[in-house]
C-alpha positions in Angstrom: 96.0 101.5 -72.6 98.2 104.0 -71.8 98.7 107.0 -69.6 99.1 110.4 -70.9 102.3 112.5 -69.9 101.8 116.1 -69.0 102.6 117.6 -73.1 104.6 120.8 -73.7 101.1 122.5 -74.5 100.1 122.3 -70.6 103.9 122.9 -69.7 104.1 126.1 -71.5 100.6 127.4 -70.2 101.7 126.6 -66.5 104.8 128.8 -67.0 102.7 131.4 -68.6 100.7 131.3 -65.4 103.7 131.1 -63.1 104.9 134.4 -65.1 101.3 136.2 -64.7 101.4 135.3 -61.1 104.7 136.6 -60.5 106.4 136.7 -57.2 103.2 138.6 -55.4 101.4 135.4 -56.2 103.6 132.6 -55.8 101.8 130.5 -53.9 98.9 130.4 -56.5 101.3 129.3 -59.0 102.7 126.7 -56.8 99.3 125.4 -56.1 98.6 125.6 -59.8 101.2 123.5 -61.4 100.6 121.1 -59.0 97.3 120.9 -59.5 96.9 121.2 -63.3 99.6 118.3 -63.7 97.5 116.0 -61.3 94.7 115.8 -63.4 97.0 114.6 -66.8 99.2 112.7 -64.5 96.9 110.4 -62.5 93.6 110.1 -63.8 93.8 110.1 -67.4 94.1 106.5 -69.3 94.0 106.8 -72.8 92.9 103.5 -74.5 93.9 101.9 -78.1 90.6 102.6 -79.7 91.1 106.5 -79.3 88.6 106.9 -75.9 89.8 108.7 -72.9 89.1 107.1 -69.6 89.0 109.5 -66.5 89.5 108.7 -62.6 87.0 110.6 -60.1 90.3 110.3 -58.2 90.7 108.5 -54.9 87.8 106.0 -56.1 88.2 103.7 -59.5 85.5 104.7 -61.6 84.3 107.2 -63.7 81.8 109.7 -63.4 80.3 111.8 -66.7 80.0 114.9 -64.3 83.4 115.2 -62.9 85.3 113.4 -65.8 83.8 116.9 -67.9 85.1 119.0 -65.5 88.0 117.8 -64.8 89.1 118.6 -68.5 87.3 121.6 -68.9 90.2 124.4 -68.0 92.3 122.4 -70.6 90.1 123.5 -73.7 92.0 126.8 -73.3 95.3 125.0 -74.5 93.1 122.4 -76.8 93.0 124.8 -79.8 96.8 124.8 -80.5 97.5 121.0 -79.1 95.7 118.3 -81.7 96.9 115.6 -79.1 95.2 117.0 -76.1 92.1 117.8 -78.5 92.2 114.1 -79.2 92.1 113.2 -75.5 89.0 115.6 -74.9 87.5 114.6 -77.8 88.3 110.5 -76.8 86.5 111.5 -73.2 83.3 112.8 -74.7 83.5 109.4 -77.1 83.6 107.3 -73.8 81.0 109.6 -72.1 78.3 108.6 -74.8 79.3 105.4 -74.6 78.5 105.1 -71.1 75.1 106.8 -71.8 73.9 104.4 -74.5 74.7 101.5 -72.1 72.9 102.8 -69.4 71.5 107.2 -69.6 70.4 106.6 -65.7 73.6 105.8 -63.9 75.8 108.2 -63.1 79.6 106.6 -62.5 80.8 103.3 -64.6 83.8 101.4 -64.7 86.8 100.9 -67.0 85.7 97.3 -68.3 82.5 95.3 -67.3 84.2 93.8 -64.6 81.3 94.2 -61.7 82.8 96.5 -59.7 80.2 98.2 -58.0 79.9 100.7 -54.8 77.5 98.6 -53.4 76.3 95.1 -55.1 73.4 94.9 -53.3 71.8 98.0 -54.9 68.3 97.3 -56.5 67.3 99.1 -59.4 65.5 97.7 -62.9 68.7 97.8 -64.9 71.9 96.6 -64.1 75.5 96.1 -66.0 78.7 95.0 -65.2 79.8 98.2 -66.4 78.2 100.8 -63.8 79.9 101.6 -60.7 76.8 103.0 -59.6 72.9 103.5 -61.0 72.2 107.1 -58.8 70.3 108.9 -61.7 71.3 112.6 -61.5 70.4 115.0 -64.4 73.2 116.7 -64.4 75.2 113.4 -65.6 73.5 113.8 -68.8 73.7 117.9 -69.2 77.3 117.1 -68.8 78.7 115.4 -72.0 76.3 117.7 -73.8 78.3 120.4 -72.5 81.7 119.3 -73.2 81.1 118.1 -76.9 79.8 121.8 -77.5 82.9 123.5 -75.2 85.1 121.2 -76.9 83.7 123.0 -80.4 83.5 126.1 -79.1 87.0 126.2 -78.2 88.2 124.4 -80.8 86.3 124.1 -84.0 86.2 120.2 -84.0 83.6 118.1 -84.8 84.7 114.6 -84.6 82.9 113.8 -81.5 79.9 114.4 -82.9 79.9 110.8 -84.2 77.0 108.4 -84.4 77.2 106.8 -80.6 76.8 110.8 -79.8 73.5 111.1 -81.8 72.0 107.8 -80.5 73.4 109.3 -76.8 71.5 112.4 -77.6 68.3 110.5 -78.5 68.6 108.6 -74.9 69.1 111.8 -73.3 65.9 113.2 -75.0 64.0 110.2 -74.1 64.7 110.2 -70.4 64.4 114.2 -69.8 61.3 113.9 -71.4 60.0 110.8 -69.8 61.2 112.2 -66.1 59.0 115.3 -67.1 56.2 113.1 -65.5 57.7 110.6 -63.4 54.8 108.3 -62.9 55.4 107.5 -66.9 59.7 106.0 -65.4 61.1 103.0 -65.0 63.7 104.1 -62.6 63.9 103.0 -58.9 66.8 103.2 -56.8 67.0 101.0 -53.4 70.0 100.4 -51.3 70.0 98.9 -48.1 71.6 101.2 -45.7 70.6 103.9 -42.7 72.1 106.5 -44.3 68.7 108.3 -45.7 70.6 110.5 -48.7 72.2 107.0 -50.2 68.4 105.9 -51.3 65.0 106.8 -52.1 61.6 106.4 -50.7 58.4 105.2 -52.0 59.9 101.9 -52.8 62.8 103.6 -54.6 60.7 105.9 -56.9 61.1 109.0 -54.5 58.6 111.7 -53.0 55.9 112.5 -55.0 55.9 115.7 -57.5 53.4 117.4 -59.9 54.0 117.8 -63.8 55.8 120.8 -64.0 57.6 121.0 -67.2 61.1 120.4 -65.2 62.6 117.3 -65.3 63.0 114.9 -62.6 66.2 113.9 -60.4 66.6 111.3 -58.2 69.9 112.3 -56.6 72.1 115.8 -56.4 75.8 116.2 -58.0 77.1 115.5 -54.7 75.2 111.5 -55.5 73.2 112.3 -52.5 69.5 111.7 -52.5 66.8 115.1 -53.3 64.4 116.2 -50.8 62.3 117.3 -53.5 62.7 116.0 -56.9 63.1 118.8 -58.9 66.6 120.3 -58.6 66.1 123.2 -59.6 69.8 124.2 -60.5 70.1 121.2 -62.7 67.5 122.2 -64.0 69.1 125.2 -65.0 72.0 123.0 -66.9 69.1 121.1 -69.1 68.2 124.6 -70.1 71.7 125.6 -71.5 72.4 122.5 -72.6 69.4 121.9 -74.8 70.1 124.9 -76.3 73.5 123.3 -77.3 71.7 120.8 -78.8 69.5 123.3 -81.1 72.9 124.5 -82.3 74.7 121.5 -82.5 72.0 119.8 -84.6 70.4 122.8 -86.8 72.3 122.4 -89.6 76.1 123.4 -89.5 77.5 120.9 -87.6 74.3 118.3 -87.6 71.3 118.7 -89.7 68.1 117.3 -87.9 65.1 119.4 -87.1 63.3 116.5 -85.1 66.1 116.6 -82.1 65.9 120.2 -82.7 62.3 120.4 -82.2 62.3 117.9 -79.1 65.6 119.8 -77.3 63.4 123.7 -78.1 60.1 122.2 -76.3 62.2 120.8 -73.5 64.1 124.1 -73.2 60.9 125.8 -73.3 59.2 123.5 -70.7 61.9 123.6 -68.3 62.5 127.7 -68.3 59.3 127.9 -67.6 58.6 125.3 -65.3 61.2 127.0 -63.2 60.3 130.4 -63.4 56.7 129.2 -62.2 57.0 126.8 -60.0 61.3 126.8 -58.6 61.0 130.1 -57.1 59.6 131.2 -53.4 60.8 133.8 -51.0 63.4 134.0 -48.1 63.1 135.1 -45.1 63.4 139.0 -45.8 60.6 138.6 -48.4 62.5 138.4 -51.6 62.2 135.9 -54.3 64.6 133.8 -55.2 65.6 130.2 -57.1 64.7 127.6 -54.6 66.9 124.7 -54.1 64.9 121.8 -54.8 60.8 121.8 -55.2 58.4 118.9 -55.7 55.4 121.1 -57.3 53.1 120.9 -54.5 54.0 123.7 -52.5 57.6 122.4 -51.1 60.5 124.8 -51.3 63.9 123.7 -50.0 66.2 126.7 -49.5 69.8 125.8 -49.2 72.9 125.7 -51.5 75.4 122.7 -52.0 78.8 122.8 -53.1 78.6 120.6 -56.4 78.3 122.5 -59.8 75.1 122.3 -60.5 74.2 124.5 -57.7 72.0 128.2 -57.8 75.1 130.0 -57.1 76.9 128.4 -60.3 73.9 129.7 -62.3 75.6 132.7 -64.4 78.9 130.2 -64.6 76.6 127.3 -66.4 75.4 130.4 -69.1 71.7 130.1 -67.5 71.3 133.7 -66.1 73.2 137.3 -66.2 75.3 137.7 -62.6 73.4 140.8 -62.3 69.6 139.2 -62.6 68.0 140.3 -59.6 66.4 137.0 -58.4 69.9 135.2 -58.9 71.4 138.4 -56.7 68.7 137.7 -54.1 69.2 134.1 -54.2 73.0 134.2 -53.7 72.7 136.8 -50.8 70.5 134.1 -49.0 72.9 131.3 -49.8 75.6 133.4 -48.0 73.6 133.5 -44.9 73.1 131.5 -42.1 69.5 131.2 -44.2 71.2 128.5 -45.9 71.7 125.2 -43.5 75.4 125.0 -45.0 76.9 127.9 -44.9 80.0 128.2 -42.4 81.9 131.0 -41.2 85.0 130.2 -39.0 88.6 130.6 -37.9 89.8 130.4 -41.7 87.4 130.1 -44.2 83.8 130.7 -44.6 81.8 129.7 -47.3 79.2 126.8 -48.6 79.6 123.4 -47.4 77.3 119.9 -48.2 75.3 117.8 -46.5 77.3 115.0 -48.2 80.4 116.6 -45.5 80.7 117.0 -42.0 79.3 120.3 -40.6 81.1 123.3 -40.8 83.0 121.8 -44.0 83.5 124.2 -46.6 84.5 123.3 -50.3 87.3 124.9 -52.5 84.6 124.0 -55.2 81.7 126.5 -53.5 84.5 128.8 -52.9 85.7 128.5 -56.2 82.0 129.4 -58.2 81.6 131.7 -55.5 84.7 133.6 -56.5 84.3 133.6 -60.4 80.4 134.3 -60.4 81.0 138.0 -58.1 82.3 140.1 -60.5 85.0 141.5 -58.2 88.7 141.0 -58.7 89.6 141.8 -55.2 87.2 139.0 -53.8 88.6 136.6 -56.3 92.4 137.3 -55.3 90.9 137.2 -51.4 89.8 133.3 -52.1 92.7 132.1 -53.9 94.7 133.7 -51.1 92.3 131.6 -48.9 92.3 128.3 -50.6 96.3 128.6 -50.5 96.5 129.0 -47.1 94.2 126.1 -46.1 95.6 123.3 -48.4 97.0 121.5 -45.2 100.9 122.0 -46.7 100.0 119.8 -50.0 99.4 122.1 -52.9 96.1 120.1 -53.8 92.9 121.3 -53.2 90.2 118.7 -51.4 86.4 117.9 -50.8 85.7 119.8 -47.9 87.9 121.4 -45.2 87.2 122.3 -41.8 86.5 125.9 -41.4 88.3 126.4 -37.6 91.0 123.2 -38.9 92.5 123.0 -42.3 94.6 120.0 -41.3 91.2 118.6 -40.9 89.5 117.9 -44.6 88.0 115.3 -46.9 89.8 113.3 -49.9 92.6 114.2 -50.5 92.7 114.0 -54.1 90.0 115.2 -55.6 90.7 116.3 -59.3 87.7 118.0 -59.8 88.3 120.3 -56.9 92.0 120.9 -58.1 90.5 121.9 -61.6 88.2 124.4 -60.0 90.9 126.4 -58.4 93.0 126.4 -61.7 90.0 128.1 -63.5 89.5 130.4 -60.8 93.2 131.1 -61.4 92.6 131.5 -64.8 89.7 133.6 -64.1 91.0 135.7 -62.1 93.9 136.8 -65.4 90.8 136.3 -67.7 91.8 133.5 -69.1 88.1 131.9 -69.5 86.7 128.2 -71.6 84.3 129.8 -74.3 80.9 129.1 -74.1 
């Protein structure tokens, strides 16, 4: 195993920035070397067999949500730089690895060594490999995502290698199974009297109606769903399996059965959401609900992870000008939603999974690229700058009336959010 070294590719891309930025934007520069290198620098473990292994950050273990995005802003340099292809392309390898050993957890470790969050976790599956077994559909969505971004951007097709089909036929299996939970397997228990760390109903979760979505136990941000259907990572399944109808109909992969299953499930889910993962806020409007179980529960908030309703036009699921996503991301800028904060330095969406009145760079970061206004985005970088507590890193969550006062601090997925704002903001953007 070894550890990668920050290559001449990434080197000459962070002067190019430094140069964009020029002395009116110093600071963003500063922020961004630092943070761009701290991705390469200390998470990335490249192994012998050719698979890339990826720290969350301050925790060891992987996760297939944030390992994709912490590489994502890379694929920009990927084209021109085989070697850093070859780490990508090693990640997704790893990623589908993962998901034939186990498509319900959602972080695993570097070796089967046991290492676990929390050993006494019950579930009907367990492997010395998984850190932890919180199933999350947007763990799944994510690999998909990569191995088509890593095309997109760069033409390969390596990755698309046999463990990826048989990780694609997992996928498939458990979307479609979780389309009617009573049908799953899955449970989820942990002892512990913090109600978001495990579900109800003996570990199966609240009860929900067959809508075509797909069921989730737990959010991005690994805490627990009110209502099962998440309706923004919902949205991801619905990009993604449209990856899947490109990836397999016939120029990279020829096989019109995945083809087929990823179309209906496409199909089911668009429409599962436009019927039943909409209601109206408090002005009258509609707009995307948060969560929904199918039964006439609606939770309106917004939570700082990607998948979230505000990312919606970011993912590729919706035009920022639809009206219902307009609507929707007025009310999530509100005091409608629970975790919204306004204070001293900051304002913006914060988590449950935070303290209160907690904002994330992340939230701040989607927030930014998804308003279509250059000014705003130059007004959050200027923001997320200022409130870095004097270390050039970005972190989880930071108090809004406090920036000394924050969460993690290092966070890599964070620090890769405000480099492609960054790169956003001199439209420099990861084709879709």
């Amino acid at each position: 195993m070894t550890d990668i070294a920050v290559p001449k590719s990434v080197q000459d891309f962070m002067r190019h920035i430094t140069d964009l930025c020029g002395s009116e934007h110093a600071d963003w520069a500063e922020n961004f070397n630092a943070c761009f290198a701290n991705t390469l620098t200390t998470t990335v473990k490249r192994h012998e067999d050719g698979t890339t292994f990826l720290l969350t950050g301050d925790i060891p273990a992987m996760w297939l949500r944030d390992s994709t995005a912490q590489v994502r802003p890379y694929l920009v340099i990927a084209k021109d730089d085989p070697e850093l292809a070859d780490m990508i392309c090693g990640l997704v390898r790893q990623q589908f690895r993962y998901i034939n050993i186990d498509p319900y957890a959602n972080a695993f470790n570097e070796e089967p060594n046991g290492h676990t969050w929390d050993p006494n976790d019950q579930s009907n599956f367990s492997s010395p490999w998984l850190w932890e077994r919180k199933y999350e559909v947007d763990s799944l969505c994510y690999p998909i995502q990569l191995a088509w971004l890593l095309y997109a951007n760069t033409g390969r097709t390596d990755q698309f290698d046999q463990e990826f089909v048989d990780g694609v036929a997992k996928i498939l299996d458990v979307f479609e199974t979780e389309q009617d939970h009573t049908r799953s397997p899955y449970f989820f228990i942990r002892d512990t009297d913090i109600p978001t760390e495990s579900l109800d109903n003996d570990g199966r979760g609240t009860p929900v109606a067959v809508t075509g979505m797909t069921w989730s136990g737990f959010r991005p941000s690994d805490d627990a769903c009110t209502y099962h259907y998440l309706v923004p990572s919902n949205m991801f399944v619905v990009v993604v399996m449209e990856y899947l109808e490109r990836i397999f109909g016939g120029d990279i992969l020829d096989d019109p059965q995945v083809v087929s299953r990823a179309h209906a499930l496409r199909v089911a889910v668009h429409d599962g959401i436009e019927t039943y993962g909409k209601t109206n806020n408090r002005s009258g409007e509609t707009i995307y609900a948060f969560e929904t179980d199918g039964i006439g529960h609606y939770n309106i908030m917004g939570d700082s992870n990607v998948p979230d309703l505000m990312a919606a036009p970011y993912l590729g699921y919706c035009e920022p000008d639809d009206p219902t996503y307009l609507a929707t991301r007025r009310t999530l800028l509100s005091d409608e939603n629970p975790y919204y904060y306004e204070g001293k330095y900051l304002k913006g969406i914060g988590s449950p999974h935070t303290p209160p009145r907690y904002v994330w760079p992340i939230a701040l970061a989607v927030e930014a690229m998804t308003s279509g206004d250059k000014e705003y985005e130059a007004h959050i970088l200027d923001r997320l700058v200022a409130t870095d507590a004097g270390t050039h890193l970005m972190h989880e969550g930071i108090d809004v009336d406090d920036p000394t006062k924050y969460t993690r601090e290092w966070f890599s997925w964070s620090n890769m959010m405000f480099c492609e704002l960054v790169m956003d903001y001199f439209d420099i953007r990861v084709k879709r």
